[in-house]
N, C-alpha and C positions, 0 to 999 in steps of 0.2 A: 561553460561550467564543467568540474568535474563529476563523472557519476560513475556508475560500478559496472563493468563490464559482462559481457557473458564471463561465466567460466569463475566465477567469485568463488571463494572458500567461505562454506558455514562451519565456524568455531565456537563450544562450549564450554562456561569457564561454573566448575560443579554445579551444574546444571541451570546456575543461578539465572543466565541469559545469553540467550544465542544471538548473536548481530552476525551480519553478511560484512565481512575484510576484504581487499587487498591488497595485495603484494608486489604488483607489476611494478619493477624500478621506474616505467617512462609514465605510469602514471602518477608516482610520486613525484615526480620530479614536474608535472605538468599542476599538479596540485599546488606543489610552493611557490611558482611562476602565478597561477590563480590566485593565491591568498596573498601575494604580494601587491596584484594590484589590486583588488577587492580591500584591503586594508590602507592602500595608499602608501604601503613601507620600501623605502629604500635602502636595498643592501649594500656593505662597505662604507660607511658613512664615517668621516673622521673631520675631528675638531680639533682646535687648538683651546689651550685653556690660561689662567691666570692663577696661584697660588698666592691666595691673600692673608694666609697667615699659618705658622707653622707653629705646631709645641710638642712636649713629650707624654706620650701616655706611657707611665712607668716607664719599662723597658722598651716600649714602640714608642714612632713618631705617627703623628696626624696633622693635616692639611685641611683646611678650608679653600676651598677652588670655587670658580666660575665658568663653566666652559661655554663657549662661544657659541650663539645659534641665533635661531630667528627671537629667538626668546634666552637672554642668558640663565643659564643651567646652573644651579647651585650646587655643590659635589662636594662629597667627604671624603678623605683618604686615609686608612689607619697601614701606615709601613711596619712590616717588623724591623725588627733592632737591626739586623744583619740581613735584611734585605740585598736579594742578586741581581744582576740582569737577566731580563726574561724568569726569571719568576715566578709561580703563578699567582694569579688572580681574582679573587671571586670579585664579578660583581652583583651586587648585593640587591636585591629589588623589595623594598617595601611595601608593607601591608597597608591596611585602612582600619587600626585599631579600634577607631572608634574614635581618636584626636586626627583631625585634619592636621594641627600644627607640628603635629613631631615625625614624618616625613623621612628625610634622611639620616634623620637623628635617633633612628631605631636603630642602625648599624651600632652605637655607640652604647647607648642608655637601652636599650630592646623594650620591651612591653610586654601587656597582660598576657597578649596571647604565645610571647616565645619564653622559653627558660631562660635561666642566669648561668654564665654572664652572657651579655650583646655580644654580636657573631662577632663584631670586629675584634676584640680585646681575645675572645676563643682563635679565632683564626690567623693573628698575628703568633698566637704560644703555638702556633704547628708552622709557623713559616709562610704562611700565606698573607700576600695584601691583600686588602679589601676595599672597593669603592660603593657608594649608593648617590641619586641623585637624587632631589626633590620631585615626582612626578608633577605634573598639572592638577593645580588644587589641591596640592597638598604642602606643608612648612612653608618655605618661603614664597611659596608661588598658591597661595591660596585665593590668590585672586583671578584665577587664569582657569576657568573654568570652563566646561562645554568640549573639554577636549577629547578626541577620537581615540580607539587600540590604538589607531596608527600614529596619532600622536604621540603616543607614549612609547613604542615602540620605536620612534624615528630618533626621539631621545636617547634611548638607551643604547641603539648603536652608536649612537655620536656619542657616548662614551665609552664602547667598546674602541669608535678609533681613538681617542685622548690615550686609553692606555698603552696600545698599539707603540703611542711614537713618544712616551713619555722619556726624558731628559737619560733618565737613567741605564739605558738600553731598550728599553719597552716592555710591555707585559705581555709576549705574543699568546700564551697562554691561558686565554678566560675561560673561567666559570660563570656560572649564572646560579644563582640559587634564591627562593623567596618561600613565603607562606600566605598564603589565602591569596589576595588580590597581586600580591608580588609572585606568588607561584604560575599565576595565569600569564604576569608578563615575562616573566623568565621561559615558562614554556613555548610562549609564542614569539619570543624573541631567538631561544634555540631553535627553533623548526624554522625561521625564516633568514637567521643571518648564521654565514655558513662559520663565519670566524670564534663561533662557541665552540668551547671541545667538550663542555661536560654541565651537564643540567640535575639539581636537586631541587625538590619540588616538594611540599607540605599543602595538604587539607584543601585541594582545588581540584583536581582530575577527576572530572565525570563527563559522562554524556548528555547535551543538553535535552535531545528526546525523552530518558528517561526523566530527568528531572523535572521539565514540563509538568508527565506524568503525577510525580511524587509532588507538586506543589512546591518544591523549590526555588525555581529558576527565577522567581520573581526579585529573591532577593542578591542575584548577582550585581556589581556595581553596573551602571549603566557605559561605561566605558569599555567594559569588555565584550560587549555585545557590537557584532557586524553583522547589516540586515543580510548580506550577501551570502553570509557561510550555511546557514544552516538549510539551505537547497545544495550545499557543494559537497559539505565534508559532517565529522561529529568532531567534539573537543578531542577521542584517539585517535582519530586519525592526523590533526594538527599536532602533538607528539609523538606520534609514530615517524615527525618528517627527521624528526634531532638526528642530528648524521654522529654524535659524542655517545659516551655512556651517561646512563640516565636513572637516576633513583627517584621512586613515585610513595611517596607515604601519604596514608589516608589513616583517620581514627575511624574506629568501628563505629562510633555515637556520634558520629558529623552528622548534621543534620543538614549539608550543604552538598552532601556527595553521600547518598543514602547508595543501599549495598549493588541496588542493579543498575544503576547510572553508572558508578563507578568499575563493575564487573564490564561496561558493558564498553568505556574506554579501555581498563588495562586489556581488552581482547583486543582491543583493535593494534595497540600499541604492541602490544606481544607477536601479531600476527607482522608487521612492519620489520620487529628486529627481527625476526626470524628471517623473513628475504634479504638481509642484509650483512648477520652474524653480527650483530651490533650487542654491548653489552649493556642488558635491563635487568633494575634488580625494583622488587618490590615492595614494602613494609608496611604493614598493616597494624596499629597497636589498638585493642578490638575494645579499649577500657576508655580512649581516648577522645573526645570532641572536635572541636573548628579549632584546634590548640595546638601548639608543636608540645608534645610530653617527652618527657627524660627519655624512655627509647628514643626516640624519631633523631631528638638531638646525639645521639650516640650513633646510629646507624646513617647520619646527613656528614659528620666528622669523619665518620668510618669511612662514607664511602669517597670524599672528598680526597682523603689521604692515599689511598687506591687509587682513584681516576690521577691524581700528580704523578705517581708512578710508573703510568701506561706512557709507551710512544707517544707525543704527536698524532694525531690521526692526520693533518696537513703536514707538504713539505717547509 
């Protein structure tokens, strides 16, 4: 298992809470190796798919797909008008609103907890496609329950490779981006599959010690919990692995990521891109709950529009 060597950096973030970081590249890199198999996730993972029906949304097109696996995967696809080859991509990872059945179908229709409009219809008007799948027990696969992180995570690369080799040149370019339960998969899907170039993240990033503490931790969904991690690592150190540029928004009034939990991951994460020169940005909007608020949605577009403009970070 991973642990903290001699020679650790104690970092303070306004004095709120101090945690032991670090920074060794070999032991990052022996960390994602650990949580890959402690999770059961395999990286590079590509599937073939089926497009079962195509229409227009306004100016964009949308797909309904099935992508092929041990379990077929139900997938939405919103292309802009004038979609390119290689292109970029977000894929989209869904919350747990509170309806099991609407799933992948927040890309489209969004919900309580995100603004208007749904990411797809916003991220088709900047040039971006966008995918989501049904996770395990949720929309169309509500009967598929009992499933692991690694579950969920094994899926979502296997639609990372769908996009990879789609008909159209491919989308080599993914993003990842989610809120609440989809923020936790996107995170932990950038820090373990290296083919992410850029991770946005809402109302999830904390540390599970402090939250313990605070009485929180109990109401995490039980899928995101691996018995194996919390002897290895904290939730910032599994986003300090994101090899992309990375935006972390937290509301000040989440009652899910109270202030030292969450002080106590953006440390750990800050002390990561620092050994790296990696670019992290962070947003806090201090009026906001377990909610994406009008900020968050302006500064998740901002920073989306920005990361498309950077290099490749792969050849």
């Amino acid at each position: 298992s991973w642990s903290m060597p001699a020679g650790e950096a104690l970092l303070s973030i306004d004095s709120v809470v101090q945690v032991r970081v670090n920074v060794r590249m070999d032991d990052r890199r022996k960390l994602r190796l650990d949580l890959r198999l402690a999770t059961g996730f395999v990286p590079g993972q590509s599937v073939n798919g089926t497009v079962l029906r195509e229409r227009s949304l306004g100016i964009h097109r949308f797909e309904d797909i099935v992508l092929d696996g041990p379990n077929p995967i139900p997938a939405s696809l919103v292309l802009p008008c004038n979609v390119q080859p290689n292109a970029p991509v977000v894929l989209y990872c869904h919350g747990q609103p509170g309806d099991r059945g609407l799933g992948r179908r927040e890309l489209l229709d969004g919900s309580s907890y995100l603004q208007s409009p749904a990411y797809g219809p916003a991220l088709a008007n900047m040039g971006f496609a966008s995918l989501a799948i049904d996770m395990p027990g949720f929309g169309a696969r509500q009967d598929e329950a009992g499933a692991s992180l690694g579950d969920c995570l094994n899926d979502l690369s296997r639609a990372v490779g769908y996009l990879w080799q789609r008909s159209e040149g491919g989308f080599a370019r993914v993003f990842v981006l989610g809120q609440s339960m989809g923020a936790a998969h996107a995170v932990w899907l950038a820090a373990l599959d290296d083919r992410i170039e850029a991770c946005a993240h809402m109302c999830m990033l904390a540390d599970v010690g402090p939250l313990i503490e605070a009485g929180a931790e109990a109401r995490l969904d039980p899928s995101l919990r691996v018995p194996e991690v919390p002897g290895m690592c904290e939730m910032g150190d599994v986003a300090g692995l994101i090899n992309g540029p990375q935006l972390i928004c937290h509301g000040g009034q989440d009652p899910l990521t109270p202030p030292r939990a969450r002080a106590a991951a953006i440390a750990r994460v800050r002390a990561a891109y620092e050994s790296t020169a990696g670019v992290l940005e962070t947003f806090l909007d201090p009026e906001a709950g377990h909610v994406e608020s009008a900020p968050m949605r302006v500064a998740v577009l901002d920073f989306l529009a920005r990361a498309a403009k950077r290099p490749a970070f792969f050849a």
